[in-house]
Each structure stands twice: as structure tokens, then as C-alpha cells.
N, CA and C of each residue as an Amber inpcrd file, in Angstrom:
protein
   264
 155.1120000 -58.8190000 153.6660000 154.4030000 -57.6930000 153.1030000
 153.3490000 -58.2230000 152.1180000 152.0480000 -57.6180000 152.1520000
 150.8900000 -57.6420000 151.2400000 150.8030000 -56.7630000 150.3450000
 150.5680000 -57.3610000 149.1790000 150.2340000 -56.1250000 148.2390000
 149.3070000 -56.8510000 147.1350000 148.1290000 -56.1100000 147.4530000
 146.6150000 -55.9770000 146.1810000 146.3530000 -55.1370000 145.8640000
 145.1870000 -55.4680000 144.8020000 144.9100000 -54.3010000 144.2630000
 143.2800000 -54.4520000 143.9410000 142.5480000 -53.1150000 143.7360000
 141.0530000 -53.1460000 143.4790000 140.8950000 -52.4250000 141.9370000
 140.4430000 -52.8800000 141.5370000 140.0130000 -52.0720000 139.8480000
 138.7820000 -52.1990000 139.9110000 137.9350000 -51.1590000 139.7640000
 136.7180000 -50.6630000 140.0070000 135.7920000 -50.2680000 138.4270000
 135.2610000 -51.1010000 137.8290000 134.5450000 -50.3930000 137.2880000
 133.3700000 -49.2530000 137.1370000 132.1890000 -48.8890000 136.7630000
 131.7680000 -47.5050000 136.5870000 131.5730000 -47.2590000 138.2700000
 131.6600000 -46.1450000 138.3440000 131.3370000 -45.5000000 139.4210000
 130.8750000 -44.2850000 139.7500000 129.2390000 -44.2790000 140.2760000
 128.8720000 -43.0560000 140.3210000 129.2700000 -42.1450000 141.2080000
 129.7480000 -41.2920000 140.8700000 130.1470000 -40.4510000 142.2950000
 129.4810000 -38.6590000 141.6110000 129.6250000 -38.3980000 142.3610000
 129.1810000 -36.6330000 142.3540000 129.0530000 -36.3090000 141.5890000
 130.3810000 -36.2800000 140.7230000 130.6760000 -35.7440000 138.9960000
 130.0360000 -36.9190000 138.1930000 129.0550000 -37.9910000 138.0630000
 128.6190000 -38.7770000 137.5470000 128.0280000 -37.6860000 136.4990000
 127.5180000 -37.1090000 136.5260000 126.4530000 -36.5380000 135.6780000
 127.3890000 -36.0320000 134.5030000 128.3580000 -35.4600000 134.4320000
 129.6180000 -34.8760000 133.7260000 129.6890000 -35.3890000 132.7720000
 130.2420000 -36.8170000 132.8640000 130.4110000 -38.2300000 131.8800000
 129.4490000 -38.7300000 131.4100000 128.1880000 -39.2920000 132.0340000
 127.2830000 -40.2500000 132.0370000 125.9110000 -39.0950000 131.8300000
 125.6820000 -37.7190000 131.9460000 124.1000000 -36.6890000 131.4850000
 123.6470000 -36.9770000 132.3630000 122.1030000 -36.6570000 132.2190000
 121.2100000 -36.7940000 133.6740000 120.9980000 -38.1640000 134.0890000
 120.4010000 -38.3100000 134.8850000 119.4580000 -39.5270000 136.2360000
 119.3220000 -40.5370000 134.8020000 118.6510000 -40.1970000 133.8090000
 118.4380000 -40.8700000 132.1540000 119.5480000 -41.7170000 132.4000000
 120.7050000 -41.0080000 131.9690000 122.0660000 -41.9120000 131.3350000
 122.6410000 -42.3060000 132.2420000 122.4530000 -42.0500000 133.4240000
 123.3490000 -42.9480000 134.8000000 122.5890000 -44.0080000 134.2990000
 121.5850000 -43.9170000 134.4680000 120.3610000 -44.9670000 134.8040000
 120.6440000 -45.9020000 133.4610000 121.3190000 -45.3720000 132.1370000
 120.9540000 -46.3200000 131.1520000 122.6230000 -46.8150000 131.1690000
 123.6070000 -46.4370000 131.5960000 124.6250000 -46.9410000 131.4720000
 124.5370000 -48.2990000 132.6330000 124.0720000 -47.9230000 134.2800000
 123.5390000 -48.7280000 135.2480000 123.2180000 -50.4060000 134.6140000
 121.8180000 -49.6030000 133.4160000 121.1820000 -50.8920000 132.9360000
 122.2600000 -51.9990000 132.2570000 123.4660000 -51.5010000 131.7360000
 124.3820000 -52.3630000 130.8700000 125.3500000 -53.1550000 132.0460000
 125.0740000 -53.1920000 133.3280000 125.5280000 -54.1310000 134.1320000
 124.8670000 -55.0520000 134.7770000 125.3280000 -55.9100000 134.4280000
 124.8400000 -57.3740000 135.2130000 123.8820000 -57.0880000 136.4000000
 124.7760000 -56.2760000 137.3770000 123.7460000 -55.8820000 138.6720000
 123.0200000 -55.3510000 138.5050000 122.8660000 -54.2810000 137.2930000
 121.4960000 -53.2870000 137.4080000 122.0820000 -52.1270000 137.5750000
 123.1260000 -51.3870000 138.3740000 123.1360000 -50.2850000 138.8910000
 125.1770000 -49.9540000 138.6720000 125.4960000 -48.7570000 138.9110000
 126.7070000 -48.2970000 138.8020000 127.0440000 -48.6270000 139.8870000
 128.3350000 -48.5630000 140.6000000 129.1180000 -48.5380000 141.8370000
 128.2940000 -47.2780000 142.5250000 128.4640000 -47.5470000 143.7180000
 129.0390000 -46.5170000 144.7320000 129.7540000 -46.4300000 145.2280000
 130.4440000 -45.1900000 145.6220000 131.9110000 -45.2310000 146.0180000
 131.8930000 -46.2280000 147.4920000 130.9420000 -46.2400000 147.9720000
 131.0450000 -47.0140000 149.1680000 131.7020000 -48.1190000 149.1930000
 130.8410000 -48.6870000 147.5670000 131.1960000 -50.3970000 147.3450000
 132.9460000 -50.7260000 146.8170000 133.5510000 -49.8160000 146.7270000
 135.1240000 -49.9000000 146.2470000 135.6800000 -49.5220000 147.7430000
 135.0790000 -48.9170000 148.3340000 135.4820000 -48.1970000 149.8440000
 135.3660000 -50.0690000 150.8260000 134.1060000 -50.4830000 150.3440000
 134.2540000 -51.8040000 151.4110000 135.3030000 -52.8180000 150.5180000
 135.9340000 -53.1990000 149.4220000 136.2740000 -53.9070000 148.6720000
 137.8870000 -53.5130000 149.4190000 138.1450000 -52.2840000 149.5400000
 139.6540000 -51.6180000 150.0400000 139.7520000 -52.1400000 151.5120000
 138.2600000 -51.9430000 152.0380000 138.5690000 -51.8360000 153.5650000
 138.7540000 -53.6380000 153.4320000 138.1990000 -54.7340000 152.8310000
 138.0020000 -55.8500000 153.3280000 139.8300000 -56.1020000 152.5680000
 140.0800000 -55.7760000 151.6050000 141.1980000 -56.3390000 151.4440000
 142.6530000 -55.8980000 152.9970000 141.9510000 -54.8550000 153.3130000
 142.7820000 -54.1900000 154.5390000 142.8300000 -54.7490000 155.6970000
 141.4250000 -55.8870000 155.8930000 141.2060000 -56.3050000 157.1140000
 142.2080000 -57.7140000 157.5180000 141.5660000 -58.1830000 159.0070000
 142.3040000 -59.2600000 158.5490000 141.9400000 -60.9070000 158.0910000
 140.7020000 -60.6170000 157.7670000 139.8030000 -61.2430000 156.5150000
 141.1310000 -61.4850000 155.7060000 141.5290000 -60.6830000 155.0050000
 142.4070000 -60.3340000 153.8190000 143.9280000 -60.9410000 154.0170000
 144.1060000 -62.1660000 155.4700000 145.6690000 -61.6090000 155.9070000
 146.3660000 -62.6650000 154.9440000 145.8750000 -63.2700000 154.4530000
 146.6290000 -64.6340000 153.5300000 146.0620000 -64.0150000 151.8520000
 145.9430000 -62.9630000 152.0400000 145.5670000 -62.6400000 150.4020000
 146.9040000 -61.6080000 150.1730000 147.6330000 -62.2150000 148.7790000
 149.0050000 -61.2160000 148.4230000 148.6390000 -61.3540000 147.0290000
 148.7140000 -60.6010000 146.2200000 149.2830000 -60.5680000 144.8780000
 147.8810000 -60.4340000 144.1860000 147.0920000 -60.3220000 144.5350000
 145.6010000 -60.2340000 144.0480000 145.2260000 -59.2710000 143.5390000
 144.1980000 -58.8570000 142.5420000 143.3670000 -58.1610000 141.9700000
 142.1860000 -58.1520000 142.1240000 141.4590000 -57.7460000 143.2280000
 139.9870000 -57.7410000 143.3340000 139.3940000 -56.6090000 142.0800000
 138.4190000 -57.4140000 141.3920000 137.5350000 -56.5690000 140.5010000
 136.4240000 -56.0390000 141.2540000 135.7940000 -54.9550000 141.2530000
 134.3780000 -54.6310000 141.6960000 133.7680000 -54.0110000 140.5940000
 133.2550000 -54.6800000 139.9110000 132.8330000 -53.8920000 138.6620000
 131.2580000 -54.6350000 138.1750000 130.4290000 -55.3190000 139.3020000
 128.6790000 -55.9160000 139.1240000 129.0550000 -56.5840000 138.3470000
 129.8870000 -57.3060000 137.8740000 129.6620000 -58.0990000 137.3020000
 129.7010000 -57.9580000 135.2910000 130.4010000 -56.9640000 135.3840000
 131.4940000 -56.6470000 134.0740000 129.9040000 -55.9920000 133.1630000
 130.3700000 -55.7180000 132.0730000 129.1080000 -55.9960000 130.9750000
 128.0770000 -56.8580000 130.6300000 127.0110000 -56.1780000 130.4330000
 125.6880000 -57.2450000 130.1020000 126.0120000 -58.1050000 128.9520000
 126.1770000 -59.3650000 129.2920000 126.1460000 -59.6850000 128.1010000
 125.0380000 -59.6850000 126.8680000 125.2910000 -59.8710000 125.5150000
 123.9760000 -59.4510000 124.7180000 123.1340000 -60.2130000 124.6430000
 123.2350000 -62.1610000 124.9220000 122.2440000 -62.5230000 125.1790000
 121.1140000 -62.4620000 125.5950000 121.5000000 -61.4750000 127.3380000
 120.6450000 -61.4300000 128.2570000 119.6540000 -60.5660000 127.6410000
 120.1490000 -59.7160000 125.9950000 119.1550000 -58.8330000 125.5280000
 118.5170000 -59.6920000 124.9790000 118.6950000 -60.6950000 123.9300000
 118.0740000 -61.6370000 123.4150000 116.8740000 -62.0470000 123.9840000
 116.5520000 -62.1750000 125.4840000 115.4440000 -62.9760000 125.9640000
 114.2190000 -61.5820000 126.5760000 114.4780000 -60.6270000 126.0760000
 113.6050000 -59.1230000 125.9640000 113.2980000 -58.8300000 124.9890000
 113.6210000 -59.5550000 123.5410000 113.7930000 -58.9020000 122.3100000
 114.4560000 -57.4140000 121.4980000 115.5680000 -57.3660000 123.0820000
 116.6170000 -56.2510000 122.4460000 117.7660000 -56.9220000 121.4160000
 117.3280000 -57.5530000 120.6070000 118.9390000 -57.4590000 119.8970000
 119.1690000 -56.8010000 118.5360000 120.0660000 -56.2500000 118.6900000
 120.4840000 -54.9300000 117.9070000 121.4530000 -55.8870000 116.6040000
 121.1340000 -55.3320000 115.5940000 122.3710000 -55.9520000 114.6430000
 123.7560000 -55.5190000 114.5570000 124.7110000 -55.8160000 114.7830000
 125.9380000 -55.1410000 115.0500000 126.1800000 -54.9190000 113.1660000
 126.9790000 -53.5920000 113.9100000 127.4250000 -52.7510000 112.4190000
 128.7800000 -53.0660000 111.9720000 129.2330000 -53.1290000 111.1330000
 130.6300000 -53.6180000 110.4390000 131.3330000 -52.3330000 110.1050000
């Protein structure tokens, strides 16, 4: 028996707007990932299907992340001249 798992960070789906305000705040939360952009449900949909396949048949106990590549780090603001002073 196999057993993984997928943890998905942001993901735009339908109700995006709910959480995240208009096209604006998708778009500016988007910007705080590495990739540029939020999930689509598609991209957790292929992450499920590939762990399902039999691509996947020697994979047990795993945690696939899909999440672009976690948070921007703040450096990457550094070389735009975004850096913000953090507050105490």
C-alpha cells in the first residue's frame, strides 16, 4: 500500500476573490510567489493525478508541496529597491 500526500499552497479558485478582493489582490498576493502567480486548481489536480499514476509507483510516505515555490524571499525585493523596514 501507498500513501502520500499534496499540500497546496495559495490557490485561486472561484471564491478567490472572497479572501484575496479583486483581480488587484489576487494579482498582488500572486506577486509574493516565487512563480509569479497563485495555483490553479488544475496544478494540485496534476500533482494528485501524477502521484496516482504509475510514475508515482515507488513513491510511499511522501509529501509533495505545490506551492511555486513557497514565499518571495525579501532579497529578491532588495534588487528592485522594495525593501521595507520590518516593524518590531
Amino acid at each position: 500500500m501507498r500513501v502520500n500526500a499534496v499540500t497546496a499552497g495559495y490557490v485561486r479558485t472561484e471564491q478567490a476573490h472572497l479572501f484575496y478582493g479583486d483581480e488587484e489582490g489576487i494579482a498582488a498576493v500572486g506577486a509574493t510567489i516565487p512563480l509569479g502567480r497563485m495555483a490553479d486548481p488544475v496544478d494540485i489536480g496534476d500533482a494528485c493525478v501524477l502521484l496516482a499514476s504509475p510514475l508515482a509507483g515507488y513513491i510511499s510516505g511522501a509529501n509533495l508541496v505545490v506551492h511555486g515555490g513557497g514565499e518571495r524571499p525579501a532579497y529578491l525585493n532588495a534588487s528592485k529597491g522594495e525593501i521595507t523596514e520590518k516593524k518590531e
